[in-house]
Backbone as CSV, one residue per row, in Angstrom:
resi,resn,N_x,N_y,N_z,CA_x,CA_y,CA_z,C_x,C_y,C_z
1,UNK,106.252,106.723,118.072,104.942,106.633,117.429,104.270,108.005,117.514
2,UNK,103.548,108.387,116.740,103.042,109.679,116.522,101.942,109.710,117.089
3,UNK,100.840,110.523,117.675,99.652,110.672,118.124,98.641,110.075,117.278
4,UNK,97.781,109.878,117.757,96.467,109.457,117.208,94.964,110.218,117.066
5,UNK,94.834,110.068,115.889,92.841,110.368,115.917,92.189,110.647,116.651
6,UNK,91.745,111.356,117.171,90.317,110.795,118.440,89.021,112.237,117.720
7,UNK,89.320,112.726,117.035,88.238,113.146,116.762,88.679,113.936,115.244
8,UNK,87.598,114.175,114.438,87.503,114.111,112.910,86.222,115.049,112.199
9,UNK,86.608,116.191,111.803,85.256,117.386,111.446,85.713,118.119,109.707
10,UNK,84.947,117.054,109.009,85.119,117.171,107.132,84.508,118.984,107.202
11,UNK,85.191,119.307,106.233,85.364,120.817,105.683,84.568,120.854,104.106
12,UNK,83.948,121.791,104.164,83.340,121.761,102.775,84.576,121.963,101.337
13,UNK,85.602,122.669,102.148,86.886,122.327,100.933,87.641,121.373,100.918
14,UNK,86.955,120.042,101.477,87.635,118.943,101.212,89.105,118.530,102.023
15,UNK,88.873,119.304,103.208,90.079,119.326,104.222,89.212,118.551,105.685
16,UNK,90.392,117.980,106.203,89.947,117.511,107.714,90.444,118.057,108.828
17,UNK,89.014,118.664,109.637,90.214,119.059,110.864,90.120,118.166,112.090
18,UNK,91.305,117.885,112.281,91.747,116.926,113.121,91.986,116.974,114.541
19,UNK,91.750,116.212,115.445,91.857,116.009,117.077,92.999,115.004,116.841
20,UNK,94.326,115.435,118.027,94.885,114.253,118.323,95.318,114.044,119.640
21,UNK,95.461,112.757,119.820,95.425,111.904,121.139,96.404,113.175,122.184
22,UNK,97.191,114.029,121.762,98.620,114.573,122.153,97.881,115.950,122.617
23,UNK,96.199,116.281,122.023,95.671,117.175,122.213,95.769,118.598,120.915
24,UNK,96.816,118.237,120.111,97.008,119.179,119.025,95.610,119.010,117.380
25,UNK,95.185,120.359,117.346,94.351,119.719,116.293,95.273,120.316,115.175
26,UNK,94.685,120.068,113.899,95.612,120.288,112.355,94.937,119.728,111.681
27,UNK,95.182,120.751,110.376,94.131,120.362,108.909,94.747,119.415,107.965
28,UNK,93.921,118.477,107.358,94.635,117.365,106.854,94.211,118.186,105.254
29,UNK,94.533,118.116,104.392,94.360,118.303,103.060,93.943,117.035,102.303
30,UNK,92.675,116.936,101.971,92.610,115.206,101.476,92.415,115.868,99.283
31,UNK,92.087,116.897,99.166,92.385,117.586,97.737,93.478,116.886,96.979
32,UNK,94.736,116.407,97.243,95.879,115.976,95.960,95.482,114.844,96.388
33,UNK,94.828,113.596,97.130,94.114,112.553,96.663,93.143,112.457,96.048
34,UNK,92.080,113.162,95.507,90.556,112.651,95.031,90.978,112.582,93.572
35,UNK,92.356,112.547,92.887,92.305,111.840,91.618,92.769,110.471,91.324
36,UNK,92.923,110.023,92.775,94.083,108.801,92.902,92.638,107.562,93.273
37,UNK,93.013,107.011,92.658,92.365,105.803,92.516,90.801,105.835,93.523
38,UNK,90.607,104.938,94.396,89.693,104.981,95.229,89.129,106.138,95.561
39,UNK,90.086,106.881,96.129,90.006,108.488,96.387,89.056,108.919,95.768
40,UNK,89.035,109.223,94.178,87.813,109.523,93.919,86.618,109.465,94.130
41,UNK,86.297,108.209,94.681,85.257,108.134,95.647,84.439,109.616,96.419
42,UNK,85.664,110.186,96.882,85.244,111.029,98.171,84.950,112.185,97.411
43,UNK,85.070,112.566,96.372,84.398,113.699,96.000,82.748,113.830,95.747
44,UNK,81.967,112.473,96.160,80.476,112.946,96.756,80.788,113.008,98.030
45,UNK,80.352,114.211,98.290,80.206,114.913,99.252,79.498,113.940,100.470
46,UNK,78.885,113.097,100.288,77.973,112.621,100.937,79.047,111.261,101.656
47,UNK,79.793,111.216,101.104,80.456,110.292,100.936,81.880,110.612,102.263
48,UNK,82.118,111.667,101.946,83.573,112.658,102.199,82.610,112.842,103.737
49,UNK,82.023,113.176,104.243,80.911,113.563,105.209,80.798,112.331,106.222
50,UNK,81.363,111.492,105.437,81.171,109.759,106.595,81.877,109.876,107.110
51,UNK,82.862,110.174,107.287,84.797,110.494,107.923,84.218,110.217,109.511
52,UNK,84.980,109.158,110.105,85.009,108.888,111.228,86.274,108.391,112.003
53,UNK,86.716,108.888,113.576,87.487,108.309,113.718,87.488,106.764,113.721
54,UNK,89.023,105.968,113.485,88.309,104.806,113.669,90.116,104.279,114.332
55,UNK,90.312,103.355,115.468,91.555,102.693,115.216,92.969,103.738,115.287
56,UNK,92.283,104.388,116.033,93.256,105.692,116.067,93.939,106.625,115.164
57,UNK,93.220,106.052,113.693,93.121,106.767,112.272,91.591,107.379,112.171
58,UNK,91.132,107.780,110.762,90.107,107.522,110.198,89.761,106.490,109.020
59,UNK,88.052,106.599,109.119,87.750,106.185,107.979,86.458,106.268,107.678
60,UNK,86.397,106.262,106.326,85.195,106.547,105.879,84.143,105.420,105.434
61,UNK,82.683,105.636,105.078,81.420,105.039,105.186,82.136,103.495,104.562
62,UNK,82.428,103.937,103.485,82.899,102.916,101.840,84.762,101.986,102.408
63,UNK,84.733,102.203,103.781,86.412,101.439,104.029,87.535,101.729,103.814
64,UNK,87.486,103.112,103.228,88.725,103.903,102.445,89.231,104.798,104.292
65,UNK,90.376,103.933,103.842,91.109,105.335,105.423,92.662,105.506,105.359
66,UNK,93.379,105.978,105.701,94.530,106.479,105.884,95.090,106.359,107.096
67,UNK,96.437,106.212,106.829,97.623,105.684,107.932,97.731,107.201,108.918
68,UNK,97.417,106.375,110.683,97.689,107.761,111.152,99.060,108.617,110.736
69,UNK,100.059,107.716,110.716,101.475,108.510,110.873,101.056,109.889,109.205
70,UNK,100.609,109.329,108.335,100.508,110.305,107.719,99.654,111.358,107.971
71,UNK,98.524,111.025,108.791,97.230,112.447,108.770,98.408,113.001,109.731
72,UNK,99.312,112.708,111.039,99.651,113.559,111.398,100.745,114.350,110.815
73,UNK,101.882,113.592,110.211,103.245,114.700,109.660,102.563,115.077,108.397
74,UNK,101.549,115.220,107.787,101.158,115.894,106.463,100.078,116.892,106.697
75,UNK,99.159,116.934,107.908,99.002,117.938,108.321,99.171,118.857,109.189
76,UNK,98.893,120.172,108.630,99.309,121.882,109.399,98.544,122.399,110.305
C-alpha cells in the first residue's frame, strides 16, 4: 500500500503540494483533469482552494476527491 495524505497546500497553477504519511512531500498536477467531467468544477478557484485532507486522500468542498494510490505514483 502506498503512503497516505496527511497534509494538502493548492497552488495558484492548479498543482497540489502534498504531505505523505512516509514523510515525502510531491506535486500533484490536477491541470490534465479540469476538462474531464466533474473536474471542471475546480477551475473556480474558490472551489480548487477547499482541497482538504480527508481519509488518507483528499477532497474537496463539492465531494470531488481522488484515489490516494494515484496522488502518490502520479506525483513528482
Amino acid at each position: 500500500m502506498n503512503p497516505r495524505v496527511i497534509e494538502v497546500k493548492p497552488e495558484k497553477d492548479f498543482s497540489l503540494l502534498l504531505t505523505f504519511s512516509n514523510g515525502e512531500k510531491k506535486r500533484f498536477d490536477v491541470k490534465p483533469y479540469l476538462g474531464i467531467g466533474i473536474f471542471k468544477d475546480l477551475k473556480d478557484l474558490s472551489l480548487f482552494y477547499s482541497v482538504k485532507p480527508f481519509l488518507g486522500s483528499i477532497q474537496w468542498a463539492n465531494g470531488l476527491d481522488l484515489c490516494p494510490d494515484t496522488l502518490y505514483t502520479e506525483s513528482k
